[in-house]
Structure formats: structure tokens, C-alpha cells
Steps between C-alpha positions, in 0.01 A plus 500: 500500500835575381592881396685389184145349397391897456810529314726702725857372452719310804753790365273787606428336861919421565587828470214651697550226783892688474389834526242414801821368661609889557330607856431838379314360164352232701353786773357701202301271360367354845403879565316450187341155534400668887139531573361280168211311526358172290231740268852710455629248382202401245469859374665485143556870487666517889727183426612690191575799679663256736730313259599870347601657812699113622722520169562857566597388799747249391626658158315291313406547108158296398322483163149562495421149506739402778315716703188328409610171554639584850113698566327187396735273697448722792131468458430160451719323811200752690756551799374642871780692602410415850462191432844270631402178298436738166839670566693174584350361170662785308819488658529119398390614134804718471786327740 
């Protein structure tokens, strides 16, 4: 399933793709993402805290229902961090 199908715009996802580009940016939010695990990942109150502390991160300014939209995205694709097929699947999402 497509992002843009939970209504987060191909605008939003170009210019974080730009600012992951920076290796300090990208090392912060890996720090972040370190140590996650699938039920993380399917709590709706620790992917919110996730998504706040990721557009802190990268400078980033969402509305209320952005956030939401990226929280329910998150939750649905029901991704296994340590899981390499999962991860490759979300890396071909958002190439």
C-alpha cells in the first residue's frame, strides 16, 4: 500500500528523503529508530511519540492530522524492524 493512499503528500516525503541525505540528521534519527521492536511499532501512542520526536529531528512542521496520517500509515504496513524483507519493502515504498 502506497503512503499517498493515507494521504501524506509526495511533497512531504521529497524533502524528508533531502534532509535524511545529511549524515548527522540521518545518524539522529537511526539513534532513534535503534532498539524498536514490531509491538513498538503497533503502539499508537509510542509511534506518535515517535513521529514527534523524527520531525523534531528534521525541522519539520505537521498539522494535527499529518501526524495522524503518518501514525496510521506507520501502523498498518505492521513493520518488524528486524525483519530484512519488512525493511526492504519499505525502502522500495519510498525510493
Amino acid at each position: 500500500m502506497s503512503y499517498q493512499q493515507y494521504g501524506i503528500s509526495p511533497q512531504l516525503v521529497e524533502r524528508i528523503k533531502l534532509k535524511m541525505k545529511n549524515p548527522a540528521v540521518k545518524e539522529r534519527i537511526k539513534s532513534l529508530a535503534d532498539g524498536l521492536t514490531k509491538s513498538d511499532l503497533q503502539d499508537r501512542a509510542k509511534v506518535r511519540r515517535l513521529v514527534k520526536s523524527a520531525t523534531s529531528i528534521l525541522n519539520e512542521r505537521l498539522t494535527s492530522v499529518q501526524e495522524e496520517q503518518i501514525v496510521q500509515f506507520v501502523i498498518a504496513q505492521k513493520v518488524d524492524p528486524r525483519n530484512t524483507f519488512h525493511l526492504l519493502k519499505l525502502w522500495s515504498m519510498f525510493r
